[in-house]
C-alpha positions, -999 to 999 in steps of 0.1 A, spaced: 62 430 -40 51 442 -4 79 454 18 89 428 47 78 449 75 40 443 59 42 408 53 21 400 83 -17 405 81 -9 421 120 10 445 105 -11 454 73 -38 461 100 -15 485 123 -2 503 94 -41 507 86 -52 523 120 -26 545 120 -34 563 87 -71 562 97 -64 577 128 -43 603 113 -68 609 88 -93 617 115 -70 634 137 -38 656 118 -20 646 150 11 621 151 -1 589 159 14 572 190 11 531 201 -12 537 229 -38 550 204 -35 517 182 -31 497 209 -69 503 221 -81 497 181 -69 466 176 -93 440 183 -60 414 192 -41 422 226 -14 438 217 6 457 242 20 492 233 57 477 231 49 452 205 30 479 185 59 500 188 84 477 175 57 470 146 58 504 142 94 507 138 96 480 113 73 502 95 96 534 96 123 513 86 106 503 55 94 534 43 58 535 56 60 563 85 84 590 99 85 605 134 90 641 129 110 640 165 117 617 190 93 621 213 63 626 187 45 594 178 45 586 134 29 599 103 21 584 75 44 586 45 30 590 6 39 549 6 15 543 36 -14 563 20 -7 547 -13 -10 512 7 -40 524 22 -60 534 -9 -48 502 -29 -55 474 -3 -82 491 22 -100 520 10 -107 501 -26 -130 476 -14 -150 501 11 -187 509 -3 -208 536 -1 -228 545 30 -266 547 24 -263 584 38 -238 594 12 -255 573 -17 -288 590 -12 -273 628 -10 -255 621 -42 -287 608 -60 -305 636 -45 -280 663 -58 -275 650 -94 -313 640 -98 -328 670 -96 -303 685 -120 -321 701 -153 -297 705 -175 -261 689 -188 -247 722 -171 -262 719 -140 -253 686 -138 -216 691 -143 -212 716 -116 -235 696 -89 -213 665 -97 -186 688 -90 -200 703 -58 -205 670 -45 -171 656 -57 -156 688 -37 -174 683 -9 -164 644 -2 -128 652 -6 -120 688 12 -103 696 -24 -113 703 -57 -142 687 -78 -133 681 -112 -149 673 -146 -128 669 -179 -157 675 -208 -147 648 -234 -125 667 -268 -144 679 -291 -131 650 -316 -150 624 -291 -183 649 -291 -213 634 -301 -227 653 -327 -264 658 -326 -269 689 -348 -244 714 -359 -244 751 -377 -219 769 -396 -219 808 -398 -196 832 -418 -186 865 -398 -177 896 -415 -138 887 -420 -145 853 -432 -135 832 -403 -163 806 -394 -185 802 -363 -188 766 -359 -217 759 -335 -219 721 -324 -253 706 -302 -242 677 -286 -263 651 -264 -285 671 -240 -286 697 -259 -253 709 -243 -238 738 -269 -202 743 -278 -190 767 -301 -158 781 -315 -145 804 -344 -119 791 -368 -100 803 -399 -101 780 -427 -75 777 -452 -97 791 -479 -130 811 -481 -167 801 -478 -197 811 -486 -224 808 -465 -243 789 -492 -215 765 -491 -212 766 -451 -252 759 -450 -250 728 -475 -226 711 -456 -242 718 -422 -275 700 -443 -253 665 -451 -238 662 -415 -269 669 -402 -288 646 -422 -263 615 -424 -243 619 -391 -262 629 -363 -251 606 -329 -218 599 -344 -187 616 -333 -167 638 -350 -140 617 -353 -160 586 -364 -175 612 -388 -141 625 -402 -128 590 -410 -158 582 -429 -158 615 -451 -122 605 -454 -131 572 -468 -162 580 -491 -138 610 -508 -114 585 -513 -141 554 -530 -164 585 -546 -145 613 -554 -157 629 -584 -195 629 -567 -185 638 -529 -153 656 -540 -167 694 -529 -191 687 -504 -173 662 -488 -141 683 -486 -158 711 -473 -171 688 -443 -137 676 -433 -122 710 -433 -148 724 -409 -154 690 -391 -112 686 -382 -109 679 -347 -74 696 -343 -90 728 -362 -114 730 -334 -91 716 -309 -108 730 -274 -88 757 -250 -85 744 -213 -107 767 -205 -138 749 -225 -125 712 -216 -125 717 -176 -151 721 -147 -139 731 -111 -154 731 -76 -135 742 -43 -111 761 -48 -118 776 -16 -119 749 6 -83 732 -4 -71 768 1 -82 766 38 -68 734 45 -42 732 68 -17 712 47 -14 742 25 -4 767 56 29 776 32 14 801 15 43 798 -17 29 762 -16 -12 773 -16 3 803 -43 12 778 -69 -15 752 -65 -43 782 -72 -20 796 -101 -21 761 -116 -56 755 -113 -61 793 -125 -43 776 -159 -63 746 -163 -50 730 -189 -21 711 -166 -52 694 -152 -69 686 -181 -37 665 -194 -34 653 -156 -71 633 -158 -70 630 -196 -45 605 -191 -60 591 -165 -90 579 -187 -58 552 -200 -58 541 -164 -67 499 -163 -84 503 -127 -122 514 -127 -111 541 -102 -70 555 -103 -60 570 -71 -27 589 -76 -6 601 -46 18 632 -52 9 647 -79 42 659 -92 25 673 -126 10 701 -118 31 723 -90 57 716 -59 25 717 -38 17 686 -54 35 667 -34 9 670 -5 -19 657 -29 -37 630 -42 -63 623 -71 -87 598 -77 -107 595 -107 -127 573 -130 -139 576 -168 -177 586 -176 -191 573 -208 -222 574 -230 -236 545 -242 -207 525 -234 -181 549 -251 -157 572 -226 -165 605 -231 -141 621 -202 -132 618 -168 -141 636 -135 -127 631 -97 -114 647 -65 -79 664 -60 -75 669 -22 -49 668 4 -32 636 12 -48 636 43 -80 628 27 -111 600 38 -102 577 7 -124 551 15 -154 578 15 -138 593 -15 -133 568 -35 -167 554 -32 -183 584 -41 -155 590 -73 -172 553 -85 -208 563 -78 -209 595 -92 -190 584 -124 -219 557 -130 -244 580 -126 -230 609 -150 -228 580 -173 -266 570 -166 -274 607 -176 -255 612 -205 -270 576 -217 -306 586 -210 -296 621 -234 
């Protein structure tokens, strides 16, 4: 339930041109400014009473009394909710996103243009959660034995993107053994995922043991999603770091210190838009950002689910200052998603 002071469409539209304006300008927002925005006449005093209806209810603060108001986390949350969610796409930015992902040659250069171009819209970081491992779509996979018996499991996914990692197993291989079971995923699960593949070694061992019981144990050993259970480092793509490190809401540098040192650990944003992929909304926008550090207070995240063939595979989106162009942001979170999709899909 709205507050009172935004009952009125009049004021939903105030409290809109002054985040805008703020948005465009970093500068405390005064009546005068509104007053010549508003397509009704409104004289400054009645946009200044609005305006104090506003404060009262939580929407902005004056940081003195002289200074005109600033938006608070409430306002901004208003804003991306009610205005910025049903903006669309300019034909400018559509056709510079096209034109950066199309000409993109390979799953890995997709990832980090999508990134790029997420950075770039927001002033903040571009992020891309790869799907885990479990939800990988297995298109052809190799097992090697290294001298002290630990297993390189090498796993081709759609694309031909490669992901690898070396586990101990509970008991030793051979790499006879190790090249026979490569054989039977290869040959009966390829575009499955691993976890679709686990549960159905799971349930032949349990209707066919005597005939599967080796070979089928072997597989689910090597094929167990928490065995091979990806490090942040592997699960999480990041563009501009540098420019949310310039931006002026991070001019504490304790602040900027902590943001970079959570980034630098990753996997804090990985559970951050991991859950996000729960989120009911196409697109989630998230202001304050708690999770991660005390500097994310002054942030906000929007991001939306990519899929293949109509099954999520991760997430990507934009963390970037409060003071960020949502309805330009949000848009281009939506459009890139659909076209990462499009891409994996076509794979």
């Amino acid at each position: 339930m709205r507050n009172p002071a935004l009952h009125e469409k009049r004021n939903q539209q105030i409290l809109a041109d002054i985040v805008r304006v703020y948005i465009e300008t970093g500068e405390p927002v005064s009546s005068r400014a509104i007053s010549r925005r508003q397509a009704e006449a409104l004289s400054p005093a009645t946009i200044r009473n609005v305006m104090s209806d506003l404060e009262e209810d939580g929407y902005l603060y004056q940081p003195h009394t002289s200074a005109g108001r600033l938006p608070t986390p409430a306002a901004y949350r208003f804003f991306a909710q009610e205005v910025a969610a049903q903006a669309t796409l300019s034909p400018e930015d559509k056709e510079w996103i096209h034109r950066e992902l199309a000409s993109a040659a390979s799953p890995e250069e997709i990832t980090e243009r999508a990134g790029h171009v997420l950075a770039e819209v927001s002033h903040g970081l571009g992020i891309i959660v790869s799907p885990p491992l479990g939800r990988t779509v297995l298109e052809h996979v190799r097992f090697l034995l290294l001298p002290d018996g630990r297993v390189l499991v090498v796993l081709i996914s759609s694309g031909s993107n490669t992901r690898d990692k070396v586990i101990r197993t509970e008991r030793a291989f051979t790499q006879t053994e190790l090249d026979h079971t490569a054989d039977h995923l290869n040959r009966h699960y390829a575009g499955r995922t691993l976890e679709d593949i686990r549960a159905d070694l799971l349930a032949r061992l349990a209707s066919e043991r005597e005939r599967y019981d080796q070979l089928v144990s072997n597989a689910i050993a090597l094929c167990d999603p928490t065995v091979l259970a990806d490090t942040p480092s592997q699960q999480l793509h990041v563009e501009g770091a540098a420019q949310i490190a310039a931006s002026p809401e991070f001019y504490n540098q304790a602040q900027l210190s902590e943001l970079l040192a959570a980034i630098e650990e990753k996997h804090k944003l990985v559970a951050l838009l991991t859950g996000c992929i729960e989120a009911p909304e196409p697109v989630h926008v998230q202001i304050g950002i708690k999770e991660i550090s005390a500097a994310g207070d002054s942030l906000a995240l929007i991001t939306a689910p990519y899929s293949r063939h109509d099954q999520v595979q991760g997430s990507l989106g934009v963390l970037g200052p409060m003071r960020m162009q949502y309805e330009r942001a949000i848009t281009a979170v939506a459009y890139v998603a659909r076209l990462f999709s499009e891409t994996l899909s076509r794979s």
